[in-house]
DRENFITI-142787 format. One record per residue (C-alpha): residue number from 0; residue in three letters; x, z, y. Coordinates in nm, 2 decimals. Example, Ala and Ser with C-alpha at 12.3 -4.5 7.8 and 13.67 -1.06 7.14 Angstrom:
0 | ALA | 1.23 | 0.78 | -0.45
1 | SER | 1.37 | 0.71 | -0.11
//
This chain:
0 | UNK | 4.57 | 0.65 | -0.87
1 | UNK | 4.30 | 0.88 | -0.95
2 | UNK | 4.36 | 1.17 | -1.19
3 | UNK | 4.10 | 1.21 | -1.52
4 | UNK | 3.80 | 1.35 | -1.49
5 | UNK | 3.76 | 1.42 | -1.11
6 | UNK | 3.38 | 1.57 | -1.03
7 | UNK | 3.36 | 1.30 | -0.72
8 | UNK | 3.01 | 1.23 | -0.64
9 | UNK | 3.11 | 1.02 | -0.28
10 | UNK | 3.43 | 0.77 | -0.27
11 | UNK | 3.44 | 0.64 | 0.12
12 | UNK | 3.73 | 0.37 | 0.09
13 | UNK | 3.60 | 0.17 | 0.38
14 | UNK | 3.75 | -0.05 | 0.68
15 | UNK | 4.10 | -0.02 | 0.45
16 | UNK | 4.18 | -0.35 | 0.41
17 | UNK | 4.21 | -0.31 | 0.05
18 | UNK | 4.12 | -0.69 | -0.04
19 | UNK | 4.11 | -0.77 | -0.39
20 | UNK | 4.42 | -0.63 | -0.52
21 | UNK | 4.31 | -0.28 | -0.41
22 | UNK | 3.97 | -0.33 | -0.58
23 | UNK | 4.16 | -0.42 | -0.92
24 | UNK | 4.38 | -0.10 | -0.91
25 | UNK | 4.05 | 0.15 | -0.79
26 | UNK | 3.83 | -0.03 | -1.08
27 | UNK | 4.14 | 0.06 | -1.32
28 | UNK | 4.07 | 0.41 | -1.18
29 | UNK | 3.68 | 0.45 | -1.16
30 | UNK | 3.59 | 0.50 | -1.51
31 | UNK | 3.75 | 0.82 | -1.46
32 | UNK | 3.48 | 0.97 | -1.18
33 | UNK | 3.23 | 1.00 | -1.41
34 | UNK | 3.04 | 1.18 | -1.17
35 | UNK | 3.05 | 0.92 | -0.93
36 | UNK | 2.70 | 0.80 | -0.73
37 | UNK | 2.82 | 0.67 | -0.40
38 | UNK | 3.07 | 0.38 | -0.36
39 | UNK | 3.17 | 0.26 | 0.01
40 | UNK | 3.37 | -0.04 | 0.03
41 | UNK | 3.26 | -0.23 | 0.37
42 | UNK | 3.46 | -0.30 | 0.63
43 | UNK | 3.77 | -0.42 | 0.37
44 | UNK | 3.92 | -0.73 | 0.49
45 | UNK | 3.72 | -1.03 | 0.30
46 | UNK | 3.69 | -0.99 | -0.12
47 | UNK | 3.66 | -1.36 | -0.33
48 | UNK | 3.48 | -1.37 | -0.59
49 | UNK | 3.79 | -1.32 | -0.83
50 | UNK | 3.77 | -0.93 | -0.67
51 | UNK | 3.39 | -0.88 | -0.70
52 | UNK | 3.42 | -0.99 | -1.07
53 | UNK | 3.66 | -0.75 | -1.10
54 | UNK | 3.44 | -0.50 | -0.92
55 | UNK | 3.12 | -0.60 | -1.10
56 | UNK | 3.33 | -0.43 | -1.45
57 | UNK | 3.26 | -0.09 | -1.31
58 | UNK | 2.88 | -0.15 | -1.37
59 | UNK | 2.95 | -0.16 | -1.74
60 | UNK | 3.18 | 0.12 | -1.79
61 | UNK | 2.89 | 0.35 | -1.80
62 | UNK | 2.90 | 0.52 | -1.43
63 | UNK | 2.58 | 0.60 | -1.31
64 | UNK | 2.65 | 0.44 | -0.93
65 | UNK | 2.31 | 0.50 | -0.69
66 | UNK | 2.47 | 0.31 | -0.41
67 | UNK | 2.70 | 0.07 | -0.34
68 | UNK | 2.78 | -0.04 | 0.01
69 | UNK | 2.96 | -0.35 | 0.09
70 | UNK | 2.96 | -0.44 | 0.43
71 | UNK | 3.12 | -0.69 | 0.64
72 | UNK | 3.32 | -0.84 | 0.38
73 | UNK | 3.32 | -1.19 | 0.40
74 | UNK | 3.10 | -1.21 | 0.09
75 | UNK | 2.97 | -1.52 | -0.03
76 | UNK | 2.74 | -1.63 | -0.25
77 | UNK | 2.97 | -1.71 | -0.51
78 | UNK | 3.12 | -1.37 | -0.47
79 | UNK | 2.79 | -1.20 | -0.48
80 | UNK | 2.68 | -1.42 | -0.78
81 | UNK | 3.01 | -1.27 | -0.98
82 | UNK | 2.97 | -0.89 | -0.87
83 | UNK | 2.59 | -0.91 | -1.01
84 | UNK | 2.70 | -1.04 | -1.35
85 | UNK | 2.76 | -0.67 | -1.44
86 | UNK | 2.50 | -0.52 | -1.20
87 | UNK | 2.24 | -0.64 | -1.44
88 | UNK | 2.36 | -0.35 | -1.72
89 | UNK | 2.33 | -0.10 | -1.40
90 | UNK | 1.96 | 0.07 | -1.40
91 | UNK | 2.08 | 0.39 | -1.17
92 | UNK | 2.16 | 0.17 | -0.86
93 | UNK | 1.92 | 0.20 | -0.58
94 | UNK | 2.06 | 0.07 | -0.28
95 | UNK | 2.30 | -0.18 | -0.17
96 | UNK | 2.44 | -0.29 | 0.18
97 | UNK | 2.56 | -0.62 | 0.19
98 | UNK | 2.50 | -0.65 | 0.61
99 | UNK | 2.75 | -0.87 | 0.80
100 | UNK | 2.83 | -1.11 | 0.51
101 | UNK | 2.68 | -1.38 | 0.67
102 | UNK | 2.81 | -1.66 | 0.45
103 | UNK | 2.55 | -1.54 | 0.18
104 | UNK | 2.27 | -1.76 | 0.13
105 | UNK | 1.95 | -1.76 | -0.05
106 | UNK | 2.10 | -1.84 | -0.36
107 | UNK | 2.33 | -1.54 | -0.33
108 | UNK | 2.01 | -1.32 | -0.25
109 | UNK | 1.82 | -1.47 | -0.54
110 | UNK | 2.07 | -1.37 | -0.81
111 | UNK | 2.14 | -1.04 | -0.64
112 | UNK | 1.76 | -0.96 | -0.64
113 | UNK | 1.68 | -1.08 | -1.03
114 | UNK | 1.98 | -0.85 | -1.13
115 | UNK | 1.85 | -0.50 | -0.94
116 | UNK | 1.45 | -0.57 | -1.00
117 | UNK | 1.39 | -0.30 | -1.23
118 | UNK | 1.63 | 0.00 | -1.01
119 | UNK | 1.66 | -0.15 | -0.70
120 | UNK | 1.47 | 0.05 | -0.43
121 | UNK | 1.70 | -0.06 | -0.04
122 | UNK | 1.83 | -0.39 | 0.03
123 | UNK | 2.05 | -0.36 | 0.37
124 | UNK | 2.10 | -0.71 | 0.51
125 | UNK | 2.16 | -0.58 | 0.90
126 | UNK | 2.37 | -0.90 | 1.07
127 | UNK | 2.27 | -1.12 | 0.86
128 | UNK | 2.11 | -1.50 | 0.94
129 | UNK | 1.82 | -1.52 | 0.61
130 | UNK | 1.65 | -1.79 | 0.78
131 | UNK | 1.29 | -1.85 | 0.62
132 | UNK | 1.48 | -1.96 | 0.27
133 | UNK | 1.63 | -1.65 | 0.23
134 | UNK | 1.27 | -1.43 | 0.32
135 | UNK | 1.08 | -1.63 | 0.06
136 | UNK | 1.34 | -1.62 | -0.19
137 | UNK | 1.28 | -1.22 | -0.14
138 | UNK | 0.92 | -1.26 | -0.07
139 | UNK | 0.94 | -1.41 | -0.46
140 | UNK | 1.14 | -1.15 | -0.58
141 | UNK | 0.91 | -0.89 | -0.47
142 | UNK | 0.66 | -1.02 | -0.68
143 | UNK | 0.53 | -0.78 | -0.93
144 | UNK | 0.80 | -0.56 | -0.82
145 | UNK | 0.73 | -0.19 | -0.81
146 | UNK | 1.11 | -0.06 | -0.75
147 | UNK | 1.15 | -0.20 | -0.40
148 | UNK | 1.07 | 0.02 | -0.12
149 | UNK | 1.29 | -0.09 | 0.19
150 | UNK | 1.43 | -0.39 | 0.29
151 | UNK | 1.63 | -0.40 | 0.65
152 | UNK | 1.72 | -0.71 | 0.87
153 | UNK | 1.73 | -0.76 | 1.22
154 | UNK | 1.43 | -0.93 | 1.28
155 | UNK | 1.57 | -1.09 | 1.61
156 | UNK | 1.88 | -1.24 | 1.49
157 | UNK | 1.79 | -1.32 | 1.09
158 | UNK | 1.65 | -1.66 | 1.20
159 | UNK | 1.31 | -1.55 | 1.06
160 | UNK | 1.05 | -1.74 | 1.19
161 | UNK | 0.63 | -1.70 | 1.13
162 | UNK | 0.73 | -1.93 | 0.78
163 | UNK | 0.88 | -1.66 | 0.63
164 | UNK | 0.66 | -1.36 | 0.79
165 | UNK | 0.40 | -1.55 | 0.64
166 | UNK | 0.57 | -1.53 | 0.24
167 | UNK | 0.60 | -1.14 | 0.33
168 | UNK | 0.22 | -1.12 | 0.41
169 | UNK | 0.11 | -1.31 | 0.08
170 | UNK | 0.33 | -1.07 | -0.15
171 | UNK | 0.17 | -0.79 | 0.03
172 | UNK | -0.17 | -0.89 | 0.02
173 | UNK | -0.25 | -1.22 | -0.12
174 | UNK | -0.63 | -1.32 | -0.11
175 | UNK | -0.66 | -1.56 | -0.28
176 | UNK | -0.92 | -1.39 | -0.54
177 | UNK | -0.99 | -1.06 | -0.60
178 | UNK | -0.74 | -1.08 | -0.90
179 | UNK | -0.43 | -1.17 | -0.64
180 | UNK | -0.49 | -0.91 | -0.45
181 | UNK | -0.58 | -0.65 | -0.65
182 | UNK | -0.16 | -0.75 | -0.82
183 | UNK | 0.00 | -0.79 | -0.50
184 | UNK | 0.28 | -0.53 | -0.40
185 | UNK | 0.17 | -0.22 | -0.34
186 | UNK | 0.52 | -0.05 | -0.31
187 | UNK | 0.74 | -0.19 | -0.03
188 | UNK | 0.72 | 0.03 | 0.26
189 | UNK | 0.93 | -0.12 | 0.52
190 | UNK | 1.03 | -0.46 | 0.59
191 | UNK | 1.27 | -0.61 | 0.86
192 | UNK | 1.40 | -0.34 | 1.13
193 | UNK | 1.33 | 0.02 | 1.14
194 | UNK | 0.93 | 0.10 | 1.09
195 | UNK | 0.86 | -0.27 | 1.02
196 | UNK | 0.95 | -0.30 | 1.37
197 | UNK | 0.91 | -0.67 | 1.51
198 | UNK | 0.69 | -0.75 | 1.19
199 | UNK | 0.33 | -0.93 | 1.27
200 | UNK | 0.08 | -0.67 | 1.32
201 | UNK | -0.12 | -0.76 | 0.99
202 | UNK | 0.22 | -0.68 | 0.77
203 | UNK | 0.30 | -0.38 | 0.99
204 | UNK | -0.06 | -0.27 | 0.85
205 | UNK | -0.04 | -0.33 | 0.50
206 | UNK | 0.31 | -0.18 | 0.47
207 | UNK | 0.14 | 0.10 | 0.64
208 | UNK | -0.10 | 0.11 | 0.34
209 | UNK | 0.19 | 0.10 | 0.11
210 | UNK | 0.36 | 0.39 | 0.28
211 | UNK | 0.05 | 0.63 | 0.30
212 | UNK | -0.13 | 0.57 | 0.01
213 | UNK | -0.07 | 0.61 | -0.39
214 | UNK | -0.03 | 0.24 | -0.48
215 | UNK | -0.40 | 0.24 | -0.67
216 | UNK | -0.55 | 0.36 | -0.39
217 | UNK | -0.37 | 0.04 | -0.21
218 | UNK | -0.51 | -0.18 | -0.43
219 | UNK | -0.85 | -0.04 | -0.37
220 | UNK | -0.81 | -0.06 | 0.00
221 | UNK | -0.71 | -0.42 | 0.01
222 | UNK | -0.98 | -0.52 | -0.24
223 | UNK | -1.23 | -0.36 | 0.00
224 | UNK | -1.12 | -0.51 | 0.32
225 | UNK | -1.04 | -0.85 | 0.17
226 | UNK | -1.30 | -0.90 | -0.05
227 | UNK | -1.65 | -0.78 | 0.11
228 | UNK | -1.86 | -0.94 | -0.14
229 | UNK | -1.72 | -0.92 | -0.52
230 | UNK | -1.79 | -1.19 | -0.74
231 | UNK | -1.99 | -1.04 | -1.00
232 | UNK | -1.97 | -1.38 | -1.24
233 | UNK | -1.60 | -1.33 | -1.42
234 | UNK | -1.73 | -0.98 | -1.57
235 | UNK | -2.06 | -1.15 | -1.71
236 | UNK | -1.88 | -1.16 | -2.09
237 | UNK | -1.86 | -0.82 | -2.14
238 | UNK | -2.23 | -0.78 | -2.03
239 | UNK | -2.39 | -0.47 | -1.94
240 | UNK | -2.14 | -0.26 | -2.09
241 | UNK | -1.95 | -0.33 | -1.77
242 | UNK | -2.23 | -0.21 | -1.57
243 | UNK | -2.06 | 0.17 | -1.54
244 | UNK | -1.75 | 0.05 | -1.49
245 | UNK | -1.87 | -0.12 | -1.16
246 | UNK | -2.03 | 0.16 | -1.04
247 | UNK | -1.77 | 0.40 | -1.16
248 | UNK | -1.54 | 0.20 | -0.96
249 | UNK | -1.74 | 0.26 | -0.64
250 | UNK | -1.74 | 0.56 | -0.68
251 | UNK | -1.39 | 0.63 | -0.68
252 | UNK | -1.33 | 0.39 | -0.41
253 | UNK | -1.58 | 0.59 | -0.16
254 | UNK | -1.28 | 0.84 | -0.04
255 | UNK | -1.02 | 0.57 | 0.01
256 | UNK | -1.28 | 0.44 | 0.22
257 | UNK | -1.35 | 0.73 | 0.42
258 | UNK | -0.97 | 0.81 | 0.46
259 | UNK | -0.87 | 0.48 | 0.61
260 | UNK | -1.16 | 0.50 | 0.85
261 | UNK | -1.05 | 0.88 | 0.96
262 | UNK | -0.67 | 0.77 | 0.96
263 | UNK | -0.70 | 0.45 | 1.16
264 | UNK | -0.93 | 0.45 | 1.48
265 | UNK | -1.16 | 0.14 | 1.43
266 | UNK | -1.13 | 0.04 | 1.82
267 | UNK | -0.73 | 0.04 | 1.81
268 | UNK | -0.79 | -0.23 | 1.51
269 | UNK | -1.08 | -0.39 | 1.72
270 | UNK | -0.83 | -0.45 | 2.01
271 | UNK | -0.55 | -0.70 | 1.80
272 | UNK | -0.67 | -1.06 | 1.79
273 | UNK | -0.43 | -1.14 | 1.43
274 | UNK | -0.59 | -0.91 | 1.25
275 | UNK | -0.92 | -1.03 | 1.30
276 | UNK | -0.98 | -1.05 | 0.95
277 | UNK | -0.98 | -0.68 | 0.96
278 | UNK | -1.24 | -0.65 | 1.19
279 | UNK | -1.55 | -0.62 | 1.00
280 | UNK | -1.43 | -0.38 | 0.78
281 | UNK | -1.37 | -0.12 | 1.06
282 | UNK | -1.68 | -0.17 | 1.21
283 | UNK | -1.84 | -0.08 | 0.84
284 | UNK | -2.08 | 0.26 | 0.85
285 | UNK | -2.14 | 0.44 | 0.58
286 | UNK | -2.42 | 0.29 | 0.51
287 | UNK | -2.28 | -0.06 | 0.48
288 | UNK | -2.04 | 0.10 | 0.22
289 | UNK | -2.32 | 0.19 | 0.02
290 | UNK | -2.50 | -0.13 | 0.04
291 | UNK | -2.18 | -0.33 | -0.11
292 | UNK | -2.25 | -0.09 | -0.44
293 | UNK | -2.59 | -0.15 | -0.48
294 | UNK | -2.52 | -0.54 | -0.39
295 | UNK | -2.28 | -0.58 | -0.68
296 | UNK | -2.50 | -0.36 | -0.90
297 | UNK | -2.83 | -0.63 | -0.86
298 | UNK | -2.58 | -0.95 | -0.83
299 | UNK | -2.45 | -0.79 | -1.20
300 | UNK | -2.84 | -0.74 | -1.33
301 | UNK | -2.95 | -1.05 | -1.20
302 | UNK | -2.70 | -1.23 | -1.34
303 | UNK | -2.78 | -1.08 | -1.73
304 | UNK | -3.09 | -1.31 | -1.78
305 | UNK | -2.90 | -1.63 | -1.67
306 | UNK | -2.66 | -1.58 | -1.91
307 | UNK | -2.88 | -1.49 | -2.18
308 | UNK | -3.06 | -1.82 | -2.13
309 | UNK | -2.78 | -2.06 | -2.11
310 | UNK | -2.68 | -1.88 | -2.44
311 | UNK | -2.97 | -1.93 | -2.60
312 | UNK | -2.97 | -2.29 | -2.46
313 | UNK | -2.66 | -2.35 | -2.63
314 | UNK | -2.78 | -2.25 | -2.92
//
């Protein structure tokens, strides 16, 4: 066993065939690495679900794990549902590698991703089939999300079709209304294989955002490509007290706008048919910019009278 207090940061136990009655003697022992970030298991023979819950103990012992890697295991999702019973009292782990356990299924995934939402930052699912269930169980999961940064799977061989691309492209940039969008995730930086490689052009661009931009300025850059024409109508109710805001808001959003258009060469966007939707806003001068402001600004004074007069009609 291990001896007390041992200042191991890294404990590589991997392609050991330790099975489940090695991981009940090395969680026996764990407590006493106090140090401990880094736990490598894959590559171990097959663990059931009576050794994950074993393993899933060390969560709640108080070690301060960052990663946990679990490879080629023969996990299922019964397993995986056991190990994240104690993952759930585990805010210091930020990546986990559960590639080549192919018998894990959406509902494996699901639990897995409601028990790391608040720490988890890399989900490693190289190997693995996810189908389109599995990418819109982690499309869901990504919602409101602001931990998650990478997510790996081999776009090729998950069984993801344009279904499931299509969940990805919502959470990152959902138009629906200006509201959607302006809440979608702004954090995620990489989805599928290496540099969003094999991802639809339009999700290769908005992870792009995600990656080069403060998440704010994200949100500002989506709103202005998405949404040329701002409904004016929902901030009526706070009147013209609202009026600076709109233009403060402009204002601030002027650079993002000029960066994007220096980062990103207008014809290169121009040139890819599935992000027409795109296409307008790269062709946008300057001057165009400018005219959005002063359209919100009259659509916002115009609409003062109108609601002063159905008031009064009400009255």
């Amino acid at each position: 066993g291990l001896s007390s207090n041992i200042p191991l940061k890294c404990l590589c136990l991997s392609g050991n065939s330790i099975e489940d009655e090695g991981i009940d003697a090395l969680v026996s022992s764990l407590p006493k690495c106090s140090k401990l970030e880094e736990l490598h298991l894959s590559e171990n023979g097959g663990f059931s679900a009576v050794g994950l819950k074993s393993l899933s103990n060390v969560f709640q012992t108080g070690l301060n794990l960052t990663q946990l890697h679990l490879r080629d295991n023969a996990i299922d999702d019964k397993g995986l549902m056991a190990l994240v019973q104690g993952m759930k009292s585990c805010r210091s782990l930020a990546k986990v590698d559960l590639s080549h356990n192919n018998a894990v299924t959406a509902v494996g995934l699901q639990a897995l991703l409601r028990a790391g939402r608040s720490s988890l930052k890399e989900l490693e699912l190289w190997g693995m089939r996810i189908g389109d269930d599995g990418a819109k169980v982690i499309a869901d999961a990504l919602v409101g999300n602001n931990s998650m940064e990478r997510l790996y799977f081999c776009p090729g061989y998950s069984n993801v079709t344009s279904e499931g691309w299509s969940a990805f492209s919502r959470i990152l940039c959902d138009t629906s209304s200006v509201n959607d969008t302006y809440i979608s995730n702004h954090t995620i930086s990489n989805i599928g294989g290496y540099q969003s490689h094999s991802a639809p052009n339009t999700t290769r661009f908005h992870l792009f955002l995600n990656t080069n931009f403060h998440s704010k300025e994200v949100a500002t850059l989506k709103l202005l490509m998405h949404h040329g024409d701002i409904d004016m109508l929902p901030f009526f109710r706070w009147k013209l007290m609202f009026l600076p805001l709109v233009v403060d808001w402009f204002e601030r959003a002027r650079p993002c706008w000029e960066a994007i258009h220096l980062m990103v060469p207008g014809e290169q966007i121009l040139q890819i048919d599935d992000m027409s939707a795109l296409h307008g806003f790269f062709t946008e001068e300057p001057e165009a910019y400018q005219s959005r402001e002063l359209s919100a600004m009259y659509k916002f004074v115009r609409g003062m009278p109108m609601l002063a007069v159905g008031k009064e009609e009400e009255e």
